[in-house]
SETISE-418737 format. One line per field, with one value per residue (C-alpha): residue number from 1; residue in one letter; x, z, y. Coordinates in steps of 0.05 Angstrom, whole numbers. Example, Ala and Ser with C-alpha at 12.3 -4.5 7.8 and 13.67 -1.06 7.14 Angstrom:
! SETISE-418737
k <- 1, 2 .
r <- A, S .
x <- 246, 273 .
z <- 156, 143 .
y <- -90, -21 .
END
This chain:
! SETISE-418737
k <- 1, 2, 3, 4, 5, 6, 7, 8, 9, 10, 11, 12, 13, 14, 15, 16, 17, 18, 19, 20, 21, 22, 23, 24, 25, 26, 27, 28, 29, 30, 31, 32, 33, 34, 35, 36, 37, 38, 39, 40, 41, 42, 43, 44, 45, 46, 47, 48, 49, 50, 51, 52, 53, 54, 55, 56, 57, 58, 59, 60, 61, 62, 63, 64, 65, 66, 67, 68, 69, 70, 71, 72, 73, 74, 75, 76, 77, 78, 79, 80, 81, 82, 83, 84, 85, 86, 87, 88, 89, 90, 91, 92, 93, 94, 95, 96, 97, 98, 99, 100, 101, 102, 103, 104, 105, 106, 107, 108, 109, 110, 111, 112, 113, 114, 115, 116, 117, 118, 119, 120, 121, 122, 123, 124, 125, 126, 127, 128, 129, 130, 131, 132, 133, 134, 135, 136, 137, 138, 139, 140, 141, 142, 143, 144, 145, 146, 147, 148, 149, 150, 151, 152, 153, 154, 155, 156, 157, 158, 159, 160, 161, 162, 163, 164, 165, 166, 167, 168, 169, 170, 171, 172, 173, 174, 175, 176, 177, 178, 179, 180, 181, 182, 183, 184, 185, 186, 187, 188, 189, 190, 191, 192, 193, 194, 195, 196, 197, 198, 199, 200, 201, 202, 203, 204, 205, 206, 207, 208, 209, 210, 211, 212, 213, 214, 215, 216, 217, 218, 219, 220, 221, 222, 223, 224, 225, 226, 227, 228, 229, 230, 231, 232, 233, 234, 235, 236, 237, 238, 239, 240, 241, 242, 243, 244, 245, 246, 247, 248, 249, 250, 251, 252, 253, 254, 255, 256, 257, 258, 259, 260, 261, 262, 263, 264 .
r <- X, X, X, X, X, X, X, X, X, X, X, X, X, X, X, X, X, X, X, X, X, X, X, X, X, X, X, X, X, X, X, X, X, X, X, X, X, X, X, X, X, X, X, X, X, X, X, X, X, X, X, X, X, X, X, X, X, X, X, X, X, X, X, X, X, X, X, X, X, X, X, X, X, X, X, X, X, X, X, X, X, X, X, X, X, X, X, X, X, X, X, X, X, X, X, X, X, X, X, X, X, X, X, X, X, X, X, X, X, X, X, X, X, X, X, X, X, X, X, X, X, X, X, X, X, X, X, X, X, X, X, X, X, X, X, X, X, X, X, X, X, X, X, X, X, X, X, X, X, X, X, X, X, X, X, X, X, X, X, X, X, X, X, X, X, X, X, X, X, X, X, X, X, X, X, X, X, X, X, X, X, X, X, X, X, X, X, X, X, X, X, X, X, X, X, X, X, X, X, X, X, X, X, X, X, X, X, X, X, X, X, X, X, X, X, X, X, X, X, X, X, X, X, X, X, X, X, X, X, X, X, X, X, X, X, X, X, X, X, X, X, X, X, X, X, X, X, X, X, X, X, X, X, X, X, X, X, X, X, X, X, X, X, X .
x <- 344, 308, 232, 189, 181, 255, 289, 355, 347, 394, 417, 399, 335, 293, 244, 214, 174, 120, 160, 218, 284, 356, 418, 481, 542, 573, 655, 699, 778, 774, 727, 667, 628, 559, 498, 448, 387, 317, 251, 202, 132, 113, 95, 89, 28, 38, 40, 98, 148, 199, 247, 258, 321, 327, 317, 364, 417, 395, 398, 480, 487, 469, 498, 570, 566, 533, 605, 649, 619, 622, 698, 722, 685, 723, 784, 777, 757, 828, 861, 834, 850, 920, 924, 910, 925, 996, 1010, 1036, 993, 929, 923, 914, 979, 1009, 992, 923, 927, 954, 891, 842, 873, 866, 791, 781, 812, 766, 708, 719, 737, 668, 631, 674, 696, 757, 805, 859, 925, 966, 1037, 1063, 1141, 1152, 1217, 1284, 1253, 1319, 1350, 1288, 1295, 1368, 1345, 1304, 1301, 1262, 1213, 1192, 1204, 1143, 1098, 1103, 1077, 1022, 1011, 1007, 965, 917, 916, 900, 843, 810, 811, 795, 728, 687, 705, 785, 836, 894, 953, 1019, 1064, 1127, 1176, 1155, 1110, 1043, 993, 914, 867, 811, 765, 717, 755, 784, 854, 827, 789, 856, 903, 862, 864, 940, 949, 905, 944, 1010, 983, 954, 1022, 1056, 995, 1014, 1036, 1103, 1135, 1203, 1241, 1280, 1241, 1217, 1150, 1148, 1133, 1109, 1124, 1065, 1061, 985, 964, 897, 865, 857, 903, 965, 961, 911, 938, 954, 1025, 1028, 979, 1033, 1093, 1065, 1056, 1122, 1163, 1107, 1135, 1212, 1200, 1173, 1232, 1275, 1239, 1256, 1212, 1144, 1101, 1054, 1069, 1020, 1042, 1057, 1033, 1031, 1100, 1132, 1126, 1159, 1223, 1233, 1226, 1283, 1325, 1312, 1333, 1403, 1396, 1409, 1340, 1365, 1382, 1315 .
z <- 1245, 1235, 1216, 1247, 1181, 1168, 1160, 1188, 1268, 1322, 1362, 1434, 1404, 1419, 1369, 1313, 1343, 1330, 1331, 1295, 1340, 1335, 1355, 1374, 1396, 1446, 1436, 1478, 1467, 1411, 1466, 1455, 1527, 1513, 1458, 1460, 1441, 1422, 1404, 1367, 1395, 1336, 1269, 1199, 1146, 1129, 1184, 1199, 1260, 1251, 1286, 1260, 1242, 1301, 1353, 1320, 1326, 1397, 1409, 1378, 1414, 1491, 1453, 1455, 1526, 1556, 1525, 1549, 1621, 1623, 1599, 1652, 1705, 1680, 1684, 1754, 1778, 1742, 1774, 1845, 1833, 1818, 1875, 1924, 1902, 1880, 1804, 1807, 1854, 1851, 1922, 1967, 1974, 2046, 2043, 2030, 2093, 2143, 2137, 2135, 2194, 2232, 2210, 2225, 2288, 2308, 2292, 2331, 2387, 2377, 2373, 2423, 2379, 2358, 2302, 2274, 2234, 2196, 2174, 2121, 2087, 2031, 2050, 2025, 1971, 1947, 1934, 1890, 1852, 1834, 1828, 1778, 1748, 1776, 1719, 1759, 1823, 1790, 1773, 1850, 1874, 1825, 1848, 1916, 1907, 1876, 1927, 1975, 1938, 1935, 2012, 2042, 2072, 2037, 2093, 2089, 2074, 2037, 2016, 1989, 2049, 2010, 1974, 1988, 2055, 2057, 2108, 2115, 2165, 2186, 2222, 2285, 2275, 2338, 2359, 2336, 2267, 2255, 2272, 2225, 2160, 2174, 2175, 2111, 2068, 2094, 2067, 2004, 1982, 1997, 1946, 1882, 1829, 1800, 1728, 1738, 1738, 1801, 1839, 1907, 1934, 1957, 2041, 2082, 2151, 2189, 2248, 2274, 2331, 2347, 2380, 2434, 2467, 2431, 2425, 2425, 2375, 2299, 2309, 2366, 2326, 2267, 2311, 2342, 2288, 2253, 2314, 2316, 2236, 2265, 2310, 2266, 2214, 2280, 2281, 2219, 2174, 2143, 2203, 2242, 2308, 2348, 2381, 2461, 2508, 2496, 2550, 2525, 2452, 2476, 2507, 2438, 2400, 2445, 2433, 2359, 2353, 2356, 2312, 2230, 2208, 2134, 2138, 2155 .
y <- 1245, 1187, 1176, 1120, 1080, 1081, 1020, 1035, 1040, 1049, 988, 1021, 1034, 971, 975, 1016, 1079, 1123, 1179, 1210, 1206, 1236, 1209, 1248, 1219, 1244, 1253, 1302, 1297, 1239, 1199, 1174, 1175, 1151, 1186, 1242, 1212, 1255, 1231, 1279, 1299, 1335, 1324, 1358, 1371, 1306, 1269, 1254, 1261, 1314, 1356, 1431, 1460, 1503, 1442, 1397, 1446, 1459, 1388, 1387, 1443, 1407, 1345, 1389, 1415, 1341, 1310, 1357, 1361, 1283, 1292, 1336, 1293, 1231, 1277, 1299, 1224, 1205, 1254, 1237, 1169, 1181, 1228, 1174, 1103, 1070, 1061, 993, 959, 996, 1002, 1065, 1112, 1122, 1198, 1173, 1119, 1174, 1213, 1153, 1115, 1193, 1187, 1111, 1119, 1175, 1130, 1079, 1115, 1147, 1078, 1048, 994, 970, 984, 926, 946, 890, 915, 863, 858, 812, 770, 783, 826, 850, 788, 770, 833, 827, 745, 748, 819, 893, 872, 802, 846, 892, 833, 812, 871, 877, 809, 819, 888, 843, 791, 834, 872, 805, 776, 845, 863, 919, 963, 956, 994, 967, 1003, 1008, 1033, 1034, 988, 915, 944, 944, 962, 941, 980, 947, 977, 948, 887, 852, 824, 743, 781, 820, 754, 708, 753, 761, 684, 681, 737, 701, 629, 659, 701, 626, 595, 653, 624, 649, 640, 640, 569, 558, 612, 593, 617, 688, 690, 750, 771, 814, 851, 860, 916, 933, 993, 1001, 945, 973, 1051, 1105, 1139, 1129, 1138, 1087, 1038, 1036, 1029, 984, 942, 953, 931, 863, 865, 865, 815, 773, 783, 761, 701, 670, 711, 677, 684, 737, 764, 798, 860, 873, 915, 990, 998, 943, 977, 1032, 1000, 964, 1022, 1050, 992, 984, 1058, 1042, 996, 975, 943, 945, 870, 850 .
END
């Protein structure tokens, strides 16, 4: 408790007061989450500000149960965040994309908009590992999670599909809106800047669809995108490839089936 002529005052406190006021930190699990702070209304035969016995404990009492609500809040928002987004990269999960692209898709349908998908690879991602070390391989993909953080829209969804994959929703964007970011996260992967002597520039190949030219439903949105991805691999790697028609999808799925994509 401290009086309003004392000389010691609390830095959040601005200025001396006319009141009396009490400050109670509040610490749950050895962490210190913000402070209880109460100012007196009432004062003593003297004159001066003062809070009784019974309202001070009161207050460490609200103080106690304030710190440990605020704890188990930060707990559950830790836990949700872990439940959802990728360790390494900080992006969203793929369990977490499957249900958002269901929702997102049902959106759009529902505005009559359109929805754009970008399916990405980083090149020859193996070679760089055993290259330069799983260590540098991690550092890439932290990279690269936050390159993309930074050149997405607010509305985007970028995520970690798995491995060296990654996969950006973007909603009520069109085929030319959906092409352009592609060409920009290709040139800015290019631009990072990498530590190890002798290592060449990291490329990425991506594979764009968009809704509703390429698939009506998630599943044929993705697939669609993925064989745009394995075309472009085909190509030389280092380049986006839009997507084909919705029947010409399906015959190159057929043929692909049959086939070894591990070397790409």
């Amino acid at each position: 408790m401290t009086d309003a002529g004392g000389t010691m005052i609390c830095r959040h406190v601005a200025e001396a007061t006319a009141s009396g006021y009490l400050c109670v930190p509040l610490i749950a699990q050895g962490d210190t989450l913000g402070i209880f702070h109460l100012r007196s209304g009432s004062r003593n035969e003297a004159g001066e500000p003062e809070l009784s016995a019974a309202k001070e404990q009161l207050a460490l009492t609200v103080a106690e149960d304030m710190a440990l609500a605020l704890a188990n809040l930060k707990l559950r928002e830790t836990l949700r965040s872990q439940a959802i987004r990728d360790p390494l990269t900080g992006l969203f999960n793929r369990r977490y994309m499957e249900e958002t692209l269901v929702r997102e898709l049902n959106r759009v349908k529902r505005l009559g908009t359109s929805l754009g998908v970008i399916m990405m690879d980083l090149d020859q991602f193996k070679l760089y590992n055993d290259s330069f070390g799983h260590h540098a391989g991690d550092e890439l993909l932290n990279a690269m999670g936050a390159l993309m953080r930074g050149l997405i829209r607010e509305e985007d969804i970028a995520c970690r599909y798995g491995g060296e994959e990654f996969l950006l929703i973007m909603p009520g964007a069109s085929e030319e809106i959906t092409l352009e970011r592609a060409e920009i996260l290709r040139q800015a992967v290019k631009e990072m800047h990498r530590n190890h002597r002798g290592q060449k520039p990291a490329t990425l190949s991506l594979g764009v669809a968009v809704y509703p030219e390429h698939g009506d439903t998630e599943l044929e949105i993705i697939q669609a995108a993925d064989v745009a991805l394995y075309r472009a691999k085909q190509k030389g790697r280092d380049r986006v490839v839009m997507a084909a028609g919705a029947g010409k999808i399906k015959q190159t799925l057929k043929a692909l089936s049959a086939c070894n994509l591990d070397a790409v």
